[in-house]
Structures are given as C-alpha cells and as structure tokens.
C-alpha positions as CSV (number, residue, x, y, z in Angstrom):
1,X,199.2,-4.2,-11.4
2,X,200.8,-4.0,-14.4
3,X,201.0,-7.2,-15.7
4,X,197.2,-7.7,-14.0
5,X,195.4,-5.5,-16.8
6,X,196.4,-4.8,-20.3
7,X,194.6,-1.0,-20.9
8,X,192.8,1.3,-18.8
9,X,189.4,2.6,-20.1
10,X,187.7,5.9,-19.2
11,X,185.0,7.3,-20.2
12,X,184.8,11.1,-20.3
13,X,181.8,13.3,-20.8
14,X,183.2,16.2,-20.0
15,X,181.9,16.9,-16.3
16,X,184.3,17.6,-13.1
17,X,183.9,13.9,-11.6
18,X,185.0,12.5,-15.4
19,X,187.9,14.9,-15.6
20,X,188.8,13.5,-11.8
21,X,188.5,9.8,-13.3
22,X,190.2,10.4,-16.0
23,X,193.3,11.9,-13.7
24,X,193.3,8.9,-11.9
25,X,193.5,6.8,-14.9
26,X,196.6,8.9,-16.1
27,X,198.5,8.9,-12.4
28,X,198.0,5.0,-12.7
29,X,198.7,4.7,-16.1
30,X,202.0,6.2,-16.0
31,X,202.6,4.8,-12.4
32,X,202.4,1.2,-14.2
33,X,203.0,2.2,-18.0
34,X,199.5,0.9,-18.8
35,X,197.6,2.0,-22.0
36,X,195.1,4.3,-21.0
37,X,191.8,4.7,-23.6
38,X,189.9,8.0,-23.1
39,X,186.2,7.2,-24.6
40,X,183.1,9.6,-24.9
41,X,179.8,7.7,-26.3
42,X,177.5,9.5,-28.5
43,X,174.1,8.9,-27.5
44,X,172.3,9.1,-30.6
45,X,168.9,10.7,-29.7
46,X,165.6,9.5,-31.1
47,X,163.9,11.8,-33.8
48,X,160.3,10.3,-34.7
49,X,159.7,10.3,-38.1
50,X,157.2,12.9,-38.8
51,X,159.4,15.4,-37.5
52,X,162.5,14.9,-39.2
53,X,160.3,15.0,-42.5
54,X,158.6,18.2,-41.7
55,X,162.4,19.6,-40.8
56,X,161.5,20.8,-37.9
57,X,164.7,19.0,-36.3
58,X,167.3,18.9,-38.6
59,X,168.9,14.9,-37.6
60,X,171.7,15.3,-39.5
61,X,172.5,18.7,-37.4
62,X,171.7,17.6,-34.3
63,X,174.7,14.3,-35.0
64,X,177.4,16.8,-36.3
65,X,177.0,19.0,-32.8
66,X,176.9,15.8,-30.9
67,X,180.2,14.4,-32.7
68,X,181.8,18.3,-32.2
69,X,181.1,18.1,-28.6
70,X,182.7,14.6,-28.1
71,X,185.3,15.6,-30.3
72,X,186.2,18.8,-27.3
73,X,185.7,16.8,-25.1
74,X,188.1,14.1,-25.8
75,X,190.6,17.1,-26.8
76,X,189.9,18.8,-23.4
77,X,190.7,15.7,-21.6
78,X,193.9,15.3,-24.0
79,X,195.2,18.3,-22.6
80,X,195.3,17.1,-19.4
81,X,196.9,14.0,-20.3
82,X,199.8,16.1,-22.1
83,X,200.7,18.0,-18.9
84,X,200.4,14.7,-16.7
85,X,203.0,13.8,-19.6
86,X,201.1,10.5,-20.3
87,X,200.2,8.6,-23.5
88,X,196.6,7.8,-24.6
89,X,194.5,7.0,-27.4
90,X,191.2,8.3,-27.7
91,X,187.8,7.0,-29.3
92,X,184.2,7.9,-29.8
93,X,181.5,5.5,-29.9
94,X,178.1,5.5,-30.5
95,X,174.9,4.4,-29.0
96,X,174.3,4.0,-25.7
97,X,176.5,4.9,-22.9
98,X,176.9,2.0,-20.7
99,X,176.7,-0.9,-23.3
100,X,179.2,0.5,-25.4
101,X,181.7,1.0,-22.6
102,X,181.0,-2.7,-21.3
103,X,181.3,-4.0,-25.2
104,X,185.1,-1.9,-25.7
105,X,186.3,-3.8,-22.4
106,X,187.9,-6.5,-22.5
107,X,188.1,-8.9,-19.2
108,X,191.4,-7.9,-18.5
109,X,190.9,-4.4,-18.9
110,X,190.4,-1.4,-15.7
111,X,187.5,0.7,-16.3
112,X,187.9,3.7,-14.5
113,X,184.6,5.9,-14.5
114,X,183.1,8.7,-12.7
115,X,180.2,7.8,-9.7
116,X,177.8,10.3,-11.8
117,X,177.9,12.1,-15.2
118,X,176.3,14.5,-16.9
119,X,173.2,13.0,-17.4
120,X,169.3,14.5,-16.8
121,X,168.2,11.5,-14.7
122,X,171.1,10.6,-12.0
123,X,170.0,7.9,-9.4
124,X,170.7,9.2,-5.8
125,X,174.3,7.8,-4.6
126,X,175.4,6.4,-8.6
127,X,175.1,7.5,-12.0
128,X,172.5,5.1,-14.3
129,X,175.4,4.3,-16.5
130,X,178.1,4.0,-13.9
131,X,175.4,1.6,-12.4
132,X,174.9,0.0,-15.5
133,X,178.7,-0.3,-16.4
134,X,179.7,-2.0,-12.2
135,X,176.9,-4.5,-12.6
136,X,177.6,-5.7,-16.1
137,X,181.3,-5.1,-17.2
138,X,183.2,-8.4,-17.4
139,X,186.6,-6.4,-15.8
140,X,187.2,-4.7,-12.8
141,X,185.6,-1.1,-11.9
142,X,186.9,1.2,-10.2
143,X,184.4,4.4,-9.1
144,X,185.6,7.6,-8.5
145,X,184.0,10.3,-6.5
C-alpha cells in the first residue's frame, strides 16, 4: 500500500464519524509511513448585499468565527494525531466542501472521509459531500462509518 498512494487526505469537521476517519487515516498512516493531510473547508456562507450594508450581519465576523472554528478543529484532531504518535500536516480551504476536497487530491492520493458530517441536510445512508466526494474524486475513497 505504500508505494500505491503518495498522501492520505482527510477531511475533519469536527463531528465523531470525522474524528473515527481521521483515526483510521493515522493507524494507516503510520502502518505504511504515508503522509497523512488533515483538511477542514470553510464554507463561505452567502450574505446578500443589502444586509451586509445595513450591518445587520457583520461578513467580516461571521469569516473570522468560521476560520477560529476550523482552526480547533484541525488542533483538536492534531491532538489525536500526537498521541497515535503520527505525523501530519494540516490545511484549511475555502469554498465548498466537496469540490475543494476532490481539487487537493491528487489521483494517487487515499481520501479517507466520514459517511456523514455535520451538515443540516444529510441524505439518508451518505453524507451530500461524502457523496459528492466517491462520485467525483479521481483517487480511491475509502468511507468510514
């Protein structure tokens, strides 16, 4: 397996089946000595116009909790890594979820993600961007329950 992918991605957004994916990522990681990437995407919401001029929804607020959330996450998740006693690099992206995790693979790259996430509007047996992420990522996918 090792010389069959170059880096394990996993995105994190800091609910239990994330944490388990990213635990797998780490047993496999140091199982094999592949580089394991810890991502959270920042989904930039949309503010219409004539509310961010009347301030009633301060933008630049709302992007500063976002990137302070990502930022605990990705430290929460680090944690974990440190007592597994593996390596990883960590990175926030922005936009949204699933394209930006199928744009930072690479084809010969393991995505490990979570079957559902944190999101409002899960699908029944699959989270939309674990969905999203199996049907269009150009590497292997490997869902974890």
């Amino acid at each position: 397996m090792a010389k069959e992918f170059s880096r394990i991605i996993v995105p994190v957004d800091g609910s239990k089946v994330s944490k388990k994916a990213a635990k797998k990522a780490f047993f496999i990681g140091k199982a094999t000595g592949i580089e394991v990437e810890i991502v959270h995407v920042i989904e930039i919401p949309y503010v219409p116009s004539i509310l961010e001029d009347a301030n009633q929804i301060p933008y630049q607020n709302v992007y500063e909790l976002l990137k302070q959330q990502a930022e605990n996450i990705l430290e929460d998740v680090s944690k974990q890594a440190a007592k597994d006693d593996v390596s990883i690099s960590k990175k926030i992206l922005e936009g949204h979820p699933a394209e930006e995790i199928i744009k930072e693979a690479k084809t010969n790259d393991l995505i490990i993600i979570g079957n559902k996430g944190m999101t409002a509007l899960e699908r029944i047996f699959l989270g939309s961007v674990t969905e999203n992420v199996i049907h269009h990522a150009k590497c292997p996918v490997m869902i974890v329950k």
